[in-house]
N, C-alpha and C positions, 0 to 999 in steps of 0.2 A: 497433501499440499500440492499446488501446481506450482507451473513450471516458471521460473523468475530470472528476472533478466544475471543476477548469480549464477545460475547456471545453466542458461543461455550456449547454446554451441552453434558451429558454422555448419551449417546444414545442406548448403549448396552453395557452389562457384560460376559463375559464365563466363567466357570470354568473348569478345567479338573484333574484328577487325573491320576499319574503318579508312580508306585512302579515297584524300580531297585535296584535288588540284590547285595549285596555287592559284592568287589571282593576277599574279603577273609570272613574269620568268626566273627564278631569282641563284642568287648567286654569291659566293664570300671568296676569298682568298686560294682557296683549293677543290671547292666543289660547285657544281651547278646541279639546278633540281628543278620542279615543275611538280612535284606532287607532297604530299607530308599524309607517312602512315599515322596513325594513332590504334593502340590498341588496348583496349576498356575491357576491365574485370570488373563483376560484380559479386558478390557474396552476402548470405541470406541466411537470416536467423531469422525464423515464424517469417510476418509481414514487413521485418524491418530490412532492408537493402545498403548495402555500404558501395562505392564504387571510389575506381582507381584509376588511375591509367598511364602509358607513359609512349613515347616518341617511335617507333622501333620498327623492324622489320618485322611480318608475319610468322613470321619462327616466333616470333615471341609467344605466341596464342601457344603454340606446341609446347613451347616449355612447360606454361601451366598449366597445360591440359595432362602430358605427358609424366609431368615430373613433379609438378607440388600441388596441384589437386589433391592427391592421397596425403600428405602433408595438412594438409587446413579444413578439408572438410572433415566435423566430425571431433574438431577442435574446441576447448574452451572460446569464444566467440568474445570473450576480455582480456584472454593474455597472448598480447599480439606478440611480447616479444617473444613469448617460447614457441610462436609459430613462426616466425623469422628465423631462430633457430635453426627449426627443424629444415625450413625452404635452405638454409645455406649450408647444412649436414646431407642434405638429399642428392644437392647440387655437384658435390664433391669430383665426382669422376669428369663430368661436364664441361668444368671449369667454369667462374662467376662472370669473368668479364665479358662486356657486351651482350647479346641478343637474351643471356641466361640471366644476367643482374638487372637487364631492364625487366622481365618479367617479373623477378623479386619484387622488384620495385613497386609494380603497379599493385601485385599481390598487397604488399606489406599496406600502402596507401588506401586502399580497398577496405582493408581489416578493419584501419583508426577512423575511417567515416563511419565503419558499422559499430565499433564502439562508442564512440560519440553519439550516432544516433540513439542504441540501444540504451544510453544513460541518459538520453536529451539534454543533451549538451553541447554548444558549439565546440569543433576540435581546439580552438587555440581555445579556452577555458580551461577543456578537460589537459592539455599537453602544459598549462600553466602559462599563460597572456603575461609578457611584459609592456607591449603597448599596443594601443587600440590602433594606431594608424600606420603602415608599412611601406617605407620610401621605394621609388618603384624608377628606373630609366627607360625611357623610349628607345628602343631595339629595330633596327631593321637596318634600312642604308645599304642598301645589298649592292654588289658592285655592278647589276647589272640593271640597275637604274640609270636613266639617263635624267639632266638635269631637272627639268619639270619634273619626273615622277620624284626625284633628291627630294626637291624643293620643298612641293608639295605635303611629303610624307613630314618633315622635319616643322614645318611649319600647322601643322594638325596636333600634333605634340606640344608644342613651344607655347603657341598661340592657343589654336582648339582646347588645348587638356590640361593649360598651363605647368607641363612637366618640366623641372628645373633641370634637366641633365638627359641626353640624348648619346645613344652612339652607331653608328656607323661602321661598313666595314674594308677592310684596306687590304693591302699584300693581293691586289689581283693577280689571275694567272699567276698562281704562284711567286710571287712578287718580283713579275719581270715587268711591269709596269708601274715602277715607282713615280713617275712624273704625275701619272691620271691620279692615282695615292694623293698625290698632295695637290695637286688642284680640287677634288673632292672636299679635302678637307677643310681649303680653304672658304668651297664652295659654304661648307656648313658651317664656320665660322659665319662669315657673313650674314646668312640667314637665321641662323639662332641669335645672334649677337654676341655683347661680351660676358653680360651676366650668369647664361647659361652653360652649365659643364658640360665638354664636347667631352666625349669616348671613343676609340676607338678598337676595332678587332681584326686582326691579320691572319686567325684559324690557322696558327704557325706556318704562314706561307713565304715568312722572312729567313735568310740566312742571318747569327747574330749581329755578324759589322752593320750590316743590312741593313737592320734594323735599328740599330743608334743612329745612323748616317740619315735616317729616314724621320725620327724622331727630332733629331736636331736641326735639320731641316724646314722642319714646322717650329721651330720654338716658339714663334712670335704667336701661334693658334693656340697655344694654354691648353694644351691638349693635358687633361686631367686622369685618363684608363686607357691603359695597352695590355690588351687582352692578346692573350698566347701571339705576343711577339714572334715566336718561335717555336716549334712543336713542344708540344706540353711533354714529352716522355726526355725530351731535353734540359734536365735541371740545372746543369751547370752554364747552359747558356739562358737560360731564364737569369739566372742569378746576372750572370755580366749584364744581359740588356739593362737588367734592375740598378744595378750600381750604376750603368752609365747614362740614362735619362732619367727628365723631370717627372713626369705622370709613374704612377703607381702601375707596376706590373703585377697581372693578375693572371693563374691559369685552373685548372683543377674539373673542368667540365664532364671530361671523362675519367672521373675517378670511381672505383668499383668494390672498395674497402677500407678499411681504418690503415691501413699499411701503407695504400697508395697515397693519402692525404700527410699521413704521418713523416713519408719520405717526402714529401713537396713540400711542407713546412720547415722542417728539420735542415732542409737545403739549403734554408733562406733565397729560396727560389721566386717565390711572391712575397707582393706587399700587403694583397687581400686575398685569402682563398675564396675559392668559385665551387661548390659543390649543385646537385641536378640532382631532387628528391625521384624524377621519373629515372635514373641510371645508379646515383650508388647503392641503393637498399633499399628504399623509400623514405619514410618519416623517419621507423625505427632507428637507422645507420645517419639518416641527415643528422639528429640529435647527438650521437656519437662524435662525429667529424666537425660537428659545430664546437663539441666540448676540445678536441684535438687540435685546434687553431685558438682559440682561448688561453691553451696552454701555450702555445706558444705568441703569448700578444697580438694577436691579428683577428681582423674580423672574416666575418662568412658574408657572400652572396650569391644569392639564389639562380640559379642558370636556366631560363627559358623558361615554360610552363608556368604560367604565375598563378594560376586558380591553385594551382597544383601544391605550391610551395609556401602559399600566402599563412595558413593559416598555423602549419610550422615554422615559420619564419617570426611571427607574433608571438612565439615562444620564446625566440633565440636573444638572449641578452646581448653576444656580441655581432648582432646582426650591421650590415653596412646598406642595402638596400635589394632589389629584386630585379630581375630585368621584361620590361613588358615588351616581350618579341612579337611582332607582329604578325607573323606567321603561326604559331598558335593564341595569341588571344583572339583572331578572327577564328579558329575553328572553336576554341573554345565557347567565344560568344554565341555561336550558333548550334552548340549543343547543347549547351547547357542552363535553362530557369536559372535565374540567381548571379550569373554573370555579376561582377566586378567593374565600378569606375574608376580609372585612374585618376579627376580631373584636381589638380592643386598637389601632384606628384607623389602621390599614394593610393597605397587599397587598405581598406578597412572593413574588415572580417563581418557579417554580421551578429549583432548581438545577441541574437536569441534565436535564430536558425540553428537546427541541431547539425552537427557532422562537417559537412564542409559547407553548407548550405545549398549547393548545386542540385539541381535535376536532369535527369538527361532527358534530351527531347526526342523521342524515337523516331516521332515521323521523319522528324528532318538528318536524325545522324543514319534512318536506313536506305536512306538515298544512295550513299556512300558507304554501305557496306560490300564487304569483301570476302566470298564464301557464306560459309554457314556459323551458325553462333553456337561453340559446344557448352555442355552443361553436363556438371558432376554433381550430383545429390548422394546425401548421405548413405540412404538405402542400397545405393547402388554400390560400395565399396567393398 
């Protein structure tokens, strides 16, 4: 009898790294940048290809080249979670958080396209679809736009893509600039109007008085998300921002385990969790952390990366919506066949595309490659 996608193994891994320049300057609360790494796994059973990826620095490729390559290649190629597992039993001495859990990540994201594929099945069917359409917010606002490029961007969204809810981002220079803060913000009031829900994000660049003093301030702008008011390892002042303003405070971006999320819930720290399929474990752990905010009556939202998160997210019963950051849905759309519309404030999966339904476009993402692309095959272990 030959060989059947039952038992089907992971035959080979790639990785490759990819760094593309922003197209502007851009900037939030506590950092500036100019460039966005991406770094892409693939994994390979016969001719079917599964692929993953997540935000991170080049160390990431070393992880999986280094440390859970021998983990997945060689594996059952359908039980992703015993191979999650293994990648976070391997990891042990390491430590998961940052450069190490973003690799998981991409690893783990990688597996559920190649199962999906290798069952032909879109991923949100095979992960169990609560609804066909995924509410999505216009992301960018970087603080180091000036008005015209504000304007511009917010009204591409608004208008352009009829996206009902936008956010922007505040606590410049570390938020010694609270005046430019709220003239921005009122700038985006204005330009979006009154119907639409403004957001905003300060990448804990506030002290907490700071940040109420700064929120109450704006009352009259119906500002609706105040994302990490306050550094996210800050729980207890999460909580005060949260008891003392109107818009729902949100943090969780860099969470890296069922523990990390567990204690930000538990704190009554947010109002929404924020979990990032490309940093806490991939799909397998987003599933987890989605059920660990459920328990505690809150919903989940998707952080960055939306090709990424879209088609786990169409799983999540207590989903809130996704953020379309502008900084990866333009790399994304340029990698990727099958790219994603937002216009009427959602993405919706395709129906009958197997896996994530993406392609990667090689001519154009090896423009932008960064080194060499390693490859572990079975044979070779």
């Amino acid at each position: 009898m030959g060989t059947t996608v039952l038992d089907a193994t992971v035959e080979a891994i790639e990785v490759a790294v990819y760094t593309i320049p922003t197209d502007a300057p851009e900037a939030d609360g506590t950092l500036t940048w100019e460039a966005t790494t991406m770094v892409l796994v693939e994994v390979r059973s016969g001719e079917i290809c599964g692929t993953g990826w997540t935000y991170g620095p080049p160390a990431c490729a070393h992880v999986v080249t280094g440390q859970l390559a021998d983990v997945v290649v060689g594996g059952d190629a359908l039980d992703v979670t015993a191979a999650f597992d293994g990648m976070v039993t391997a990891v042990r001495n390491a430590g998961r958080p940052g450069a190490v859990g973003y690799a998981i990540s991409a690893v783990d994201t990688a597996l559920w396209d190649l199962k999906a594929r290798l069952l032909g099945l879109p991923l949100h069917r095979l992960l169990g679809a609560v609804r066909e359409a995924v509410p999505v917010y216009g992301s960018g606002g970087f603080t180091s736009y000036d008005e015209a490029r504000l304007r511009e961007q917010l009204t591409g969204w608004v208008s352009g893509q009829r996206i009902p809810r936008v956010k922007i981002k505040i606590g410049e220079s570390w938020g010694t600039n609270p005046a430019r803060d709220l003239a921005r913000m009122t700038q985006a009031r204005e330009v979006i109007g009154p119907s639409v829900e403004l957001f905003v994000d300060a990448n804990g660049g506030y002290e907490r008085k700071q940040a109420i003093r700064v929120m109450h301030a704006a009352a009259e702008l119906d500002i609706r998300w105040f994302e990490e008011p306050v550094s996210s390892d800050d729980l207890h002042g999460l909580r005060e921002v949260r008891r003392a303003v109107a818009p729902d405070v949100t943090a969780g971006e860099y969470g890296d385990s069922l523990a990390y999320f567990q204690r930000m819930c538990a704190a009554g720290a947010v109002d929404c969790l924020q979990a990032d399929v490309s940093r806490c474990g991939g799909i397998t752990e987003w599933l987890r952390v989605a059920a660990v905010a459920a328990a505690h009556q809150l919903e989940i939202s998707g952080h960055c990366a939306p090709h990424l998160h879209v088609h786990a997210a169409a799983a999540t019963p207590n989903l809130r919506h996704l953020e379309w950051f502008h900084d990866h849905v333009r790399i994304e759309q340029m990698f990727f066949d099958g790219a994603l519309d937002p216009t009427g404030g959602a993405l919706r999966p395709a129906p009958t595309a197997p896996g994530h339904g993406l392609r990667l476009r090689r001519e154009v993402a090896s423009r932008y490659q960064v080194g060499s692309t390693a490859c572990h095959e079975q044979n070779s272990r």
